[in-house]
N, C-alpha and C positions, 0 to 999 in steps of 0.2 A: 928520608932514606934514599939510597942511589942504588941502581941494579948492576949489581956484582955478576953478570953472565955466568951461569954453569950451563954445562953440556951433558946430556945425560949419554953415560958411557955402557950403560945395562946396566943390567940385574948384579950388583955384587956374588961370586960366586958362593961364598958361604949362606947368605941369603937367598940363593936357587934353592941351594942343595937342600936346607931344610925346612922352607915350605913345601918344596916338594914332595920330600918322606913324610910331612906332617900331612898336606891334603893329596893325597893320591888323587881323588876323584877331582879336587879345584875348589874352586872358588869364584864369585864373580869378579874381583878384585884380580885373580890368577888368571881369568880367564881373557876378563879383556887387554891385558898386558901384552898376553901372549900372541893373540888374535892381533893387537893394533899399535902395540907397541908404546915409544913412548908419547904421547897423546900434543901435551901443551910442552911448549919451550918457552923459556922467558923473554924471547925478543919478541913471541906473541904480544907482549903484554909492558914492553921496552915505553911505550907512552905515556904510562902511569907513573913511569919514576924517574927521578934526576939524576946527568952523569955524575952528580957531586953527590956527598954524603954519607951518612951510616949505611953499611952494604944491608940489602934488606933480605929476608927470607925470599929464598927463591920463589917468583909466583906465578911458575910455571904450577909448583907444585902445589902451593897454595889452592889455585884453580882446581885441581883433582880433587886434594880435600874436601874442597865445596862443595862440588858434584857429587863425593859419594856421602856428604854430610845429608843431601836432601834424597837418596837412596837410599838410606837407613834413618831417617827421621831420625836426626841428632841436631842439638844445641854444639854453639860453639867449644864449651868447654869439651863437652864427652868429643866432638871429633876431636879435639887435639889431643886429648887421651889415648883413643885410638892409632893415631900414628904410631904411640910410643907403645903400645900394647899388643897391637894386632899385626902379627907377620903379612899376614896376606897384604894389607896395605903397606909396609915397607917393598914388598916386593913387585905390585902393583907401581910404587914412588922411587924404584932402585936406589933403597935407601939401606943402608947398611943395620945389620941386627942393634948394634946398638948405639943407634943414632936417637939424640935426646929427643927430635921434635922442636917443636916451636910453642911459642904460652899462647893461647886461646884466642886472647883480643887483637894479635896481629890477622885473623879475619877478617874482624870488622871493619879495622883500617884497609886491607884487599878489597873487600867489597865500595868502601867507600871512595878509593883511588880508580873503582871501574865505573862509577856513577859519575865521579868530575868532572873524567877525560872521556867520558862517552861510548867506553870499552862494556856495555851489558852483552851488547849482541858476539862480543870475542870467545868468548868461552864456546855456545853453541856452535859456530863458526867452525872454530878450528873442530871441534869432533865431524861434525857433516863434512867437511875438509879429507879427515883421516879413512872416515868411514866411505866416501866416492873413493878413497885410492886402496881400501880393502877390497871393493866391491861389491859392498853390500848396499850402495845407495847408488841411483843413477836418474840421467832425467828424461823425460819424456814419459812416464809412465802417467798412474792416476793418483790425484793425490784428493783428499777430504777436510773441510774444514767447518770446525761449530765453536760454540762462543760459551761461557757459565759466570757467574758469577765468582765475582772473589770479595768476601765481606772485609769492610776495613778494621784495623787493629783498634777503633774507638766504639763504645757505645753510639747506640744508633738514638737520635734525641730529636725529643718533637721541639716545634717552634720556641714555645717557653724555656724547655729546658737548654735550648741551642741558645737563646740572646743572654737568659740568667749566666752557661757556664763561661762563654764569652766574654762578661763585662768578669766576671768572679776570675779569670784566669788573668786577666789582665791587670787586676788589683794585685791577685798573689805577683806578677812581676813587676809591677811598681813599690810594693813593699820595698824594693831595695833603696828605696830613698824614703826612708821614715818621716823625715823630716818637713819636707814637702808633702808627702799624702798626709800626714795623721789632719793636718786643719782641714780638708778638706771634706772629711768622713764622720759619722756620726753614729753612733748606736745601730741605730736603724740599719744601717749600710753592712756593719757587722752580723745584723741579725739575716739579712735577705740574703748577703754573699760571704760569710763567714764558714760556712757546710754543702760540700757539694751539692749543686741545685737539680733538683730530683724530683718526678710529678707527685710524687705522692704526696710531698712538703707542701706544694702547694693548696693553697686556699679553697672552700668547694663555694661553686657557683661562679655562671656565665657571668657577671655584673664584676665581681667580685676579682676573678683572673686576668677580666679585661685590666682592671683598674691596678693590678700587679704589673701584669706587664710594660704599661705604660709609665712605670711607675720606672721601670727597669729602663726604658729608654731616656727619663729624661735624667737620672742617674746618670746614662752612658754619655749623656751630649754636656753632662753637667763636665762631667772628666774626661773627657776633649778638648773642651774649649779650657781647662784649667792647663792641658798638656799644653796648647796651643798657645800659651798667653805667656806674653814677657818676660815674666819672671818665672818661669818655668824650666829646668836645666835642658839644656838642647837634646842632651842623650834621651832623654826620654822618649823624643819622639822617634828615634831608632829601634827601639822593643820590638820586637815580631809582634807579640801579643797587640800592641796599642795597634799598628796596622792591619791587625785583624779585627780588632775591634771599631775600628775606621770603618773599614769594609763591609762587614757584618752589620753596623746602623745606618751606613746607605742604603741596603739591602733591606731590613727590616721594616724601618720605620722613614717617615716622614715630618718635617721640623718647619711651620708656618711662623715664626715669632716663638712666644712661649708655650704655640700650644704644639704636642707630641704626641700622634699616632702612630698604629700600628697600619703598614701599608696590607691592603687582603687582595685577593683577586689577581685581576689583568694590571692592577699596581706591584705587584712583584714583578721581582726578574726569572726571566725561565730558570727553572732545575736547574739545567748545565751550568748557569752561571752564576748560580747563588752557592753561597757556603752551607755546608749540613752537619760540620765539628770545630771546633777552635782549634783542635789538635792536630788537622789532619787537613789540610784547605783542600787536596787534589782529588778526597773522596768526597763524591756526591750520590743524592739519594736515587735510586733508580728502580723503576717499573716494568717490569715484564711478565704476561699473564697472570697479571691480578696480585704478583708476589712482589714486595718492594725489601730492599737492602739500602746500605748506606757502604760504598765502597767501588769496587771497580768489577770488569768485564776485562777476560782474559779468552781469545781465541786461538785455538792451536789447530794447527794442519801439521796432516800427517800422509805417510805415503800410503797406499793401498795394494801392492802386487801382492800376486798368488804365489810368487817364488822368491820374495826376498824378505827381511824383516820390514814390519811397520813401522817407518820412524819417523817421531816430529821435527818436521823441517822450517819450520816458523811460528813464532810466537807474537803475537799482538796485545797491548794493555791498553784498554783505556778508562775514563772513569766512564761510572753505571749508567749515564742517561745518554750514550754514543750508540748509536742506532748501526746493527750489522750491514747497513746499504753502506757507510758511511768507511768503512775498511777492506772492503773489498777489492778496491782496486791497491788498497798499500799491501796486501797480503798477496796479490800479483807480481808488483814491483821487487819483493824480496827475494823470492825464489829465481827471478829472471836475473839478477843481482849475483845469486851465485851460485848464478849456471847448473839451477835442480829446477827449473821448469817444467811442469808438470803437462801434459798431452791434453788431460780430463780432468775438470776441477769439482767434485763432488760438493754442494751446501745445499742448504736447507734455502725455505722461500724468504728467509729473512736478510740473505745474502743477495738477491738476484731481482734485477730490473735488467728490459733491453736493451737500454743503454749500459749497463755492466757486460751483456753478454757481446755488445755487437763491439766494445774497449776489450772486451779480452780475447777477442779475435782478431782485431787490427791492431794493438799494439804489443801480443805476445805470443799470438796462433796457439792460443788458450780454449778451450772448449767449455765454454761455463755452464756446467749441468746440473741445474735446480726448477723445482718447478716455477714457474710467473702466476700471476694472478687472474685469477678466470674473470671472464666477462660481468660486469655487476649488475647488469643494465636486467631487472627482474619486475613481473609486476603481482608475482606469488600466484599466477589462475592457476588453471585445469592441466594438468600432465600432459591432457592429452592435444593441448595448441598451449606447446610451446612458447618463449616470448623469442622475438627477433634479438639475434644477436647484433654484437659489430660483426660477427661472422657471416650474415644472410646481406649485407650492403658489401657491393662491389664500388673500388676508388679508384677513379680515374687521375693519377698524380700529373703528369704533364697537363689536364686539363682543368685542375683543382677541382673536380666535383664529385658527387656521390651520384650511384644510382640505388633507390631501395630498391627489392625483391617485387613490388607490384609496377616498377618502370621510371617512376617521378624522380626528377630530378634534384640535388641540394642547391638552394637559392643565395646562398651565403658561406663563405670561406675565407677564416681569417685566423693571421698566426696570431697568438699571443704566447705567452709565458706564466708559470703556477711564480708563487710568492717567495720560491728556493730558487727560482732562475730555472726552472725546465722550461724550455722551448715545447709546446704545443698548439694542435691546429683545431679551431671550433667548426664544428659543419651544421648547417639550418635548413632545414626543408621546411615548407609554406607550410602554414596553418589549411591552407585553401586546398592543397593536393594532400594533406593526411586526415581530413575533417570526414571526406565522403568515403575514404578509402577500406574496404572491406577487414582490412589486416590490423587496422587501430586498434582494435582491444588485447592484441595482444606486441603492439608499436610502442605506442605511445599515450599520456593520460594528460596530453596538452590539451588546453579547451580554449585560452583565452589569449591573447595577444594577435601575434602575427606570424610564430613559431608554429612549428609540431614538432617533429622529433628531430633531438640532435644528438648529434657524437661528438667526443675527441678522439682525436689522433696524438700518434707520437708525428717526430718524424720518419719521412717517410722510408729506410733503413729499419729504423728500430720499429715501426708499426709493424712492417712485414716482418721481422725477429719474432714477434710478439705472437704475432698469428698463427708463424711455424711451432711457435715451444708449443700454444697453446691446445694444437691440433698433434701433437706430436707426445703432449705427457699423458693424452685419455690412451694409449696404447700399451699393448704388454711389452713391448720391447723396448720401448723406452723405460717402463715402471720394472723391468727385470735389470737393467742397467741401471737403475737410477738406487737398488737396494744395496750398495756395496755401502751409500752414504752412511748407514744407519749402527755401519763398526765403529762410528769414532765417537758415539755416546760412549762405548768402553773404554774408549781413551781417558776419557773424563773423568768416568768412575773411577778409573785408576790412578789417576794424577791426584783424586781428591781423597783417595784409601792411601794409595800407596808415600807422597809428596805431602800430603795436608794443604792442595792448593786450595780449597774452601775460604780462609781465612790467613791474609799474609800476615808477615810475620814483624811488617814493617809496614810505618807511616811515611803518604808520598808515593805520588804511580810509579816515583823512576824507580825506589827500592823496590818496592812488587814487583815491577817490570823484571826486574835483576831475578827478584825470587822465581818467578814466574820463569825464565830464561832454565834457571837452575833447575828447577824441577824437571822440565821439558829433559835436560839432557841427560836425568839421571832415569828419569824412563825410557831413554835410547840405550843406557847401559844396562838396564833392564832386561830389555827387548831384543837385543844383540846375546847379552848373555844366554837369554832361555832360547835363540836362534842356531847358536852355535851348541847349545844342548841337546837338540832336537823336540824341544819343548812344542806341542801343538799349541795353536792359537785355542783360547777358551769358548766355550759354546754358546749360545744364548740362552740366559737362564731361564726357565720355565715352572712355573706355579705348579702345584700337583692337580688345580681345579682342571687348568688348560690342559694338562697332559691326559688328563680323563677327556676330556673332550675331543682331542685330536684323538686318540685310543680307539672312539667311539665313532 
């Protein structure tokens, strides 16, 4: 397809005139039209297509479609229905009364020419775009960011059933050369991978499962090394499937000669880099607070003023076992990118080290507002003595030493680095000056070497970052400031009610990503609409137990 440029010239008049008599009061579809005009143009989107070729549906408009497809939780087909059905979307689309539309599947191809050329982030783009020259977005204020999960579109399958549906997926796509596979396969083969591989199918007892699985691995290295071997057609080894199945018995298993385990333990590869479906390679299985998924983590920030709407201004994807320390500084880099920089950046403690707070100061005059981690150093006594923090030791940095609270000096100081590359400083005070010292039992539970009590340090910027949050979030005014964080859990709730962001709709982070993109913009057209209605922001819900209680 090639892009045939149109220009959108307004609202056809006869299409004014009778949505108008028909919604007097509007529509959100009428209203953002009206408010913002026409939104997407197609030289947004001029990369996705070739100057040669079949002219393609316009995908300026295309792009609206999309957005209000995941604002109305519809399927491809019902939104192409609706163009050709619902005035308010013609006139939303300045499309004439009776203009046919477009057939269904030309979305999927839109979405997938926004995934090749790299266009996800275009669609949000151009609305935050439109919406800074309404005036309902701007920068420098405060903005919020938190993270939820998004389950992937495949069953979520334990080990057995991950290597059994793996090798079973890779036979049904070898099947296409009958010829070749039927010598190699046997009854047997049919009976273990002829039926989706399922726990319950399996065999009972630990002895028993071991001896299946195993059984499945040398299966798997049997038809490898058959792909592998000379008389084998070369296309074969181009199959997705076989290169996952490649991958998947590196990962699994271990091959000595003829004999074939199952790799356990610190012989596996971490989470992040192991596979968790045949179907889906980019979701992985991920852990947080005891709750585990198989699929991805989507973060969205949003704005937080008392006098404009809240809208999300960036979106981030990754798969499930990406740790929130790990994005925070690209969830920086976006907003400064386009020029909605935000003043105050509100997150949780899962976002924030000193070293994030003292980068989003120096490289964006960012205020990074989360709380840090309290001092750990505890030895569980008596309330009433305390244990010495790193807060009761004073650091002398030009002279590299510590002084504790009873005067003695630290005897040792030396930088080293954690096992991720943080730079950190070890500090040793003698055994000899904390052995007699009155303060030890609630110091230090050193008895033996040539140590007592030691500290780390950050460096020395982010140590003193560290000191100020820590001394500054036991305060009301900082904890009165720090509650505006706690509106963008409703964000969530609504992207997950309203969007169905829970579970994407598509296999692959880039698609989620896009999904996820889509959704984001279709609760800006949300949140604008009920803005421009004079819609209050909703209240925090409350139990009828708690409301007797506050009552009381």
């Amino acid at each position: 397809m090639s892009l045939e440029s149109r220009s959108d010239e307004g609202v056809p008049g006869l299409t004014a005139r009778v949505v108008r008599a028909s919604f007097p009061k509007g529509t959100l579809a009428i209203r953002i039209r009206e408010a913002l005009g026409a939104l997407f143009t197609d030289e947004d989107f001029a990369e996705a297509f070739p100057a040669r070729g079949r002219p393609a549906i316009s995908p300026g408009a295309l792009a609206l479609v999309s957005v209000l497809q995941y604002a109305e939780g519809l399927s491809d087909r019902q939104a192409a229905d609706q163009v050709r059905a619902r005035m308010d979307w013609k006139f939303l689309l300045g499309l004439e009364l009776d203009d046919p539309g477009f057939d269904f599947t030309v979305l999927g191809d839109f979405r997938a020419r926004l995934i090749t050329h790299g266009l996800e982030e275009r669609v949000l783009e151009v609305v935050l775009t439109r919406l800074s020259q309404a005036g309902l977005l701007r920068a420098g204020g405060r903005q919020r960011t938190d993270s939820t999960h998004v389950l992937a579109a495949v069953r979520t399958l334990n080990r057995m059933e991950f290597v059994g549906e793996t090798l079973r997926t890779a036979l049904e796509a070898l099947a296409a050369a009958p010829d070749w596979l039927t010598p190699l396969i046997d009854s047997g083969w049919v009976e273990r991978y002829g039926a989706k591989v399922d726990n319950y199918r399996f065999p009972k007892g630990e002895n028993v499962r071991r001896e299946w699985a195993e059984q499945v691995g040398r299966d798997g290295f049997a038809l490898l090394d058959a792909i592998d071997g000379l008389t084998a057609p070369a296309w074969l080894r181009e199959i997705p499937a076989v290169g996952i199945l490649r991958r998947a018995w590196a990962e699994q298993y271990h091959r000595d000669g003829q004999e074939v385990r199952r790799r356990e333990g610190k012989d596996l590869p971490p989470a992040r880099d192991r596979l968790s479906s045949p179907y889906d390679i980019d979701a992985h299985y991920g852990i947080k607070r005891g709750a585990g998924w198989c699929g991805y983590k989507v973060h969205l920030s949003e704005t937080c003023q008392p006098d404009a709407p809240h809208l999300i201004t960036n979106v981030e994807t990754t798969n499930a076992t990406v740790n929130d320390t790990e994005v925070t500084a690209t969830i920086h880099q976006q907003p400064a990118e386009r020029e909605l920089k935000p003043r105050e950046h509100m997150v949780d403690a899962g976002y924030v080290t000193a070293a994030h707070i003292l980068a989003a100061r120096q490289d964006h005059g960012i205020d990074l507002v989360g709380p840090v981690g309290t001092d750990t150093h505890h030895s569980g006594r008596d309330a009433q003595a305390p244990d010495l923090t790193q807060a009761a030791f004073t650091t002398d940095w030009e002279a590299r030493r510590v002084n504790c609270p009873r005067g003695a000096v630290s005897v040792s100081w030396s930088q080293q680095r954690k096992p991720n590359g943080t730079p950190l400083v070890r500090v040793h005070f003698a055994l000899t000056d904390c052995a007699p010292c009155p303060l030890r039992p609630r110091c230090t539970k050193a008895a033996n070497g040539k140590w007592g009590r030691s500290l780390t340090l950050l460096p020395r910027e982010q140590q003193q970052i560290l000191e100020e949050r820590r001394a500054e979030q036991q305060t009301d005014v900082w904890k009165e400031r720090y509650d505006v964080r706690a509106g963008v859990e409703g964000t969530i709730s609504q992207a997950v009610r309203r969007t169905h962001l829970r579970r994407t709709p598509y296999r692959g982070q880039s698609k989620t990503h896009l999904a996820n993109i889509l959704s984001a913009t279709a609760l800006n057209f949300t949140r604008v609409d009920a803005w421009l209605n004079g819609t209050p922001l909703g209240s925090t819900r409350v139990s009828h137990l708690a409301r007797l209680t506050l009552a009381a």
